[in-house]
C-alpha positions in Angstrom: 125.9 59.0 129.9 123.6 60.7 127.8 124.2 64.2 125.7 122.2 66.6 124.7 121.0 66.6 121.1 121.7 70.0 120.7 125.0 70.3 122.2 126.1 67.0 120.6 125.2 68.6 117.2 127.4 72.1 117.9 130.1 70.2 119.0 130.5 68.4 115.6 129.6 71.6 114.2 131.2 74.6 115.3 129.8 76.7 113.3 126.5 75.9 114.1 125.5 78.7 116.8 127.2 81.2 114.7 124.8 80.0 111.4 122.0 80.5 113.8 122.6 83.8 114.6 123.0 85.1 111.2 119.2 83.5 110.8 118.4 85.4 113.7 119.7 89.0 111.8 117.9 87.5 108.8 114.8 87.9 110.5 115.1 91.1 112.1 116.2 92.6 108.6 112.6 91.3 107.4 113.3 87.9 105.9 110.1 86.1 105.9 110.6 83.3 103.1 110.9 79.8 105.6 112.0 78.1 102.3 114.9 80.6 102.3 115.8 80.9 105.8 115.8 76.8 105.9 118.0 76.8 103.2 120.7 79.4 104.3 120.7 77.4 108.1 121.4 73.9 106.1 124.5 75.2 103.7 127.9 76.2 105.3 129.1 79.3 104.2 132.2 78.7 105.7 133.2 76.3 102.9 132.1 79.1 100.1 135.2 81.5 102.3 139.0 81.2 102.3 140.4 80.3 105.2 141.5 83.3 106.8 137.8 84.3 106.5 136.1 81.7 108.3 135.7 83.1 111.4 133.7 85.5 109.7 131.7 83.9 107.4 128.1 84.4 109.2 128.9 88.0 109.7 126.3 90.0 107.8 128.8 91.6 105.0 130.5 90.2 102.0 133.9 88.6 101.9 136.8 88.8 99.6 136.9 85.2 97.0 139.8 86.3 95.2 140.0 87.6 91.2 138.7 91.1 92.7 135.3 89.4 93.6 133.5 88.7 97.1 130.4 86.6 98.2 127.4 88.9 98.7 126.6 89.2 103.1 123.6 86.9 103.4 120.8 89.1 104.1 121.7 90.3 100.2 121.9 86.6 99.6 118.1 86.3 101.3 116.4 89.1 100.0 117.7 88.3 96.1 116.3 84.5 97.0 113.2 86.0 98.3 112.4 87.9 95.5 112.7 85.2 93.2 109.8 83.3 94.6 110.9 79.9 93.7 109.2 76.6 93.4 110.8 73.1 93.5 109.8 72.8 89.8 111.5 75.7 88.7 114.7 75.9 86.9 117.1 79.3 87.9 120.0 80.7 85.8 122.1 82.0 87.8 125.0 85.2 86.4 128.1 85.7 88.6 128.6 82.7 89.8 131.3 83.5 92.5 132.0 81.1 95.1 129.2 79.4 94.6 127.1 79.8 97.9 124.6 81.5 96.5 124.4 78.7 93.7 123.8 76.3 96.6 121.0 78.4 97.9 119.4 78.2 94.7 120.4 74.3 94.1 118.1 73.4 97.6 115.1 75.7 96.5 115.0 74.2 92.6 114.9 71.7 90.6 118.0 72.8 88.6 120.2 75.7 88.4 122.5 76.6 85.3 125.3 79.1 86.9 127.6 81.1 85.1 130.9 82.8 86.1 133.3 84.3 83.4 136.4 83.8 86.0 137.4 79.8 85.0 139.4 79.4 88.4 136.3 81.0 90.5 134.0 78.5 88.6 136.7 75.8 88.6 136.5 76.1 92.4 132.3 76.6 92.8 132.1 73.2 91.0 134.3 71.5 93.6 132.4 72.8 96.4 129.2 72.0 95.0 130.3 68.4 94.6 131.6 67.9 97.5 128.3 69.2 98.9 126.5 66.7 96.9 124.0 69.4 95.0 124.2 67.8 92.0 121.6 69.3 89.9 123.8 72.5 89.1 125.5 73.1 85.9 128.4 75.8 86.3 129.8 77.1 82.9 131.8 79.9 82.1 131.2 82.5 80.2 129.6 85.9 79.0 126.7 85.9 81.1 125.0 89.2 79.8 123.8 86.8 76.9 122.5 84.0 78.6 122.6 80.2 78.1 119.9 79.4 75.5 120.5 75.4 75.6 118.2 75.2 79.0 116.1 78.7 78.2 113.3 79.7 79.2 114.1 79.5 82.5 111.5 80.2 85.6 114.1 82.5 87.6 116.9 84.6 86.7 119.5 85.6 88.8 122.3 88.9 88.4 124.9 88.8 91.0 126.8 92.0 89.9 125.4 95.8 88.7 124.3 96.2 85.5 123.7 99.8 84.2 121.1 98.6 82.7 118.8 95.7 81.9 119.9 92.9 79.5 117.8 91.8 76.6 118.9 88.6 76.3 117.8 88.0 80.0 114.6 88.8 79.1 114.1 87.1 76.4 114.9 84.2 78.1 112.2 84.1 80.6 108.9 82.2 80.9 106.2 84.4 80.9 105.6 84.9 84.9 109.5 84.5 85.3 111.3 86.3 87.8 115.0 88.2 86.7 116.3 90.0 89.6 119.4 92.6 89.0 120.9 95.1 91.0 120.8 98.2 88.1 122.4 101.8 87.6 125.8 103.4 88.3 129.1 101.6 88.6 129.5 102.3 93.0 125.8 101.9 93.4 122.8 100.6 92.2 119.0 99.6 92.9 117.7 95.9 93.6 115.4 95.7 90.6 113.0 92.6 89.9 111.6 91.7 86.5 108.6 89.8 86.0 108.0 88.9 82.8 104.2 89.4 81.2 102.4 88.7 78.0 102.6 92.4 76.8 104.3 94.4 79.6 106.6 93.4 82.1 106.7 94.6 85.9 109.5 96.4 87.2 109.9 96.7 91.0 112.3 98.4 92.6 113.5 97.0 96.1 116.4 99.2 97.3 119.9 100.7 97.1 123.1 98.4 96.7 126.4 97.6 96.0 127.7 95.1 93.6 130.6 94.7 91.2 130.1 95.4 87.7 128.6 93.1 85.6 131.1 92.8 82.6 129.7 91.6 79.4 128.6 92.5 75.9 125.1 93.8 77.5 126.9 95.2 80.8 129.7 97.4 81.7 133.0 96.9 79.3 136.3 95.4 80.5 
């Protein structure tokens, strides 16, 4: 007897409807990057969530990781990919780490991504998962990320996963001119979705909405 393609492939997937739905919301919310949405149908949240979580992990809200941190709800997760712009050429550093989803977003839209997380057992764990995914053109490291990582700079796309009150320097300086930093900016319980592209003279400074991150700790962000 013959199965259906489609049927055959949910069965071995179960969370395949439930991926497609959240592509669904992605949509409605205004997501219109196909690069994106492609990517965020391929990779499993669920793998990027603890246990206890999975039933949830295409909901549109973020999730507890442990160490006080949580993975962003993918439509954040879409828009920050969005406004990066990326190109298969390009290579992203990535701040805040986490989980690592969002690393694997980035891994299938670029040719490399350089991700840093200043919690060792949150990177320790990221690496895993990207492994056992196979993305093997990420580097995670861990460290300060306000600063940087100058051994692969300048880099086409930067990426802040936490709130900022303000703008880091050393971000900046790190960009190609024409890069791309996007950083959700301002108070510690709420900030604004800013983007960064870098120019010859003056730089462009967009702002795309409210949000809610935790801080970014560092020398250039909020103290410990």
């Amino acid at each position: 007897m013959r199965t259906n393609g489609a049927k055959a492939k949910s069965l071995n997937d179960p969370f395949a409807e439930a991926r497609r739905r959240m592509i669904a919301v992605l949509r409605r919310k205004g997501i219109t990057d196909e690069r994106v949405l492609a990517a965020m149908a391929k990779i499993p949240r669920h793998v990027f969530v603890e246990e206890k979580f999975r039933s949830q992990a295409y909901e549109d809200r973020p999730l507890p990781i442990g160490c006080g941190q949580t993975i962003s709800q993918p439509f954040m997760v879409a828009l920050m990919t969005q406004l990066l712009d990326l190109r298969p050429e390009d290579r992203v550093l990535e701040i805040g780490g986490g989980s690592g989803y969002h690393t694997a977003i980035l891994a299938s839209l670029a040719r490399q991504v350089v991700s840093i997380e200043r919690i060792p057992e949150l990177a320790e764990k990221a690496a895993a998962r990207l492994a056992q995914l196979g993305l093997d053109n990420v580097i995670v490291t861990v460290g300060d990320g306000t600063t940087g990582w100058s051994p692969l700079a300048p880099y086409d796309a930067i990426l802040v996963a936490a709130g900022s009150p303000d703008i880091p320097q050393p971000l900046i300086d790190q960009l190609h001119i024409g890069g791309r930093l996007v950083i959700p900016v301002g108070e510690e319980r709420l900030q604004r979705l800013i983007r960064v592209i870098k120019g010859e003279r003056e730089n462009r400074i967009e702002d795309h909405g409210g949000c809610v991150f935790v801080k970014l700790l560092g020398q250039h962000g909020w103290e410990e």
